[in-house]
C-alpha positions in Angstrom: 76.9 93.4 142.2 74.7 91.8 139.8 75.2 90.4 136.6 75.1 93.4 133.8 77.2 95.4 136.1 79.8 93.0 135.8 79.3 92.9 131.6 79.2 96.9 131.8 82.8 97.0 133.9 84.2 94.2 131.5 83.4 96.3 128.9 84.8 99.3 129.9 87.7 97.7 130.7 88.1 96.1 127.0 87.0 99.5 125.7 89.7 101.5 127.4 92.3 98.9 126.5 91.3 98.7 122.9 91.0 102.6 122.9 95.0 103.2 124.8 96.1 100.3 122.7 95.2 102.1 119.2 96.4 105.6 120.9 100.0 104.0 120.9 99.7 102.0 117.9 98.8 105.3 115.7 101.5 107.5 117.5 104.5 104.8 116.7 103.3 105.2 113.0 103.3 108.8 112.7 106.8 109.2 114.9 107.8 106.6 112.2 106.5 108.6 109.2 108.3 111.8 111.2 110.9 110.8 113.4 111.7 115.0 114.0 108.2 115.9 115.7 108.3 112.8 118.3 108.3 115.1 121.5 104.8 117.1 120.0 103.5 113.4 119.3 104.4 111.7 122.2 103.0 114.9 124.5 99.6 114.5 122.3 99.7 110.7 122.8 99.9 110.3 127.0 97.2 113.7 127.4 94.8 111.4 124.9 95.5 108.5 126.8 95.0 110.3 130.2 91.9 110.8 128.8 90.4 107.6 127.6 91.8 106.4 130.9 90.4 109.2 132.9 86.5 108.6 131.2 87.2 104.8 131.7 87.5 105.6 135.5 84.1 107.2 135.3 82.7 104.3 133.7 83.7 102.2 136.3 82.8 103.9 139.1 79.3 104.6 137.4 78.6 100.6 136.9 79.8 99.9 140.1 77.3 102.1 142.2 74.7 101.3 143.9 
């Protein structure tokens, strides 16, 4: 694996932990702001996160082939 291969997966990685962490951080405000819709909020929050996740396992696989 060469060099910018390595940069792209570091990247990705930071991306997708930058991207979950903000997913989280913006549901805990809005259950906050409305403590009575935390099971619509916390079902949109982990199908987002799946996401982001999902897209950053793509990424990863597409840097690391050949």
């Amino acid at each position: 694996m060469n060099m910018p291969r390595i940069i792209g997966a570091g990247l990705v990685v930071i991306g997708v932990g930058i991207g979950v962490g903000r997913i989280g951080g913006s549901a805990m405000d809005a259950i906050a702001r409305q403590p009575d819709s935390y099971g619509k909020i916390q079902t949109a929050m982990l199908i987002a996160a799946a996401l982001v996740e999902g897209i950053g396992f793509a990424a990863l696989f597409a840097v690391s082939e050949n």
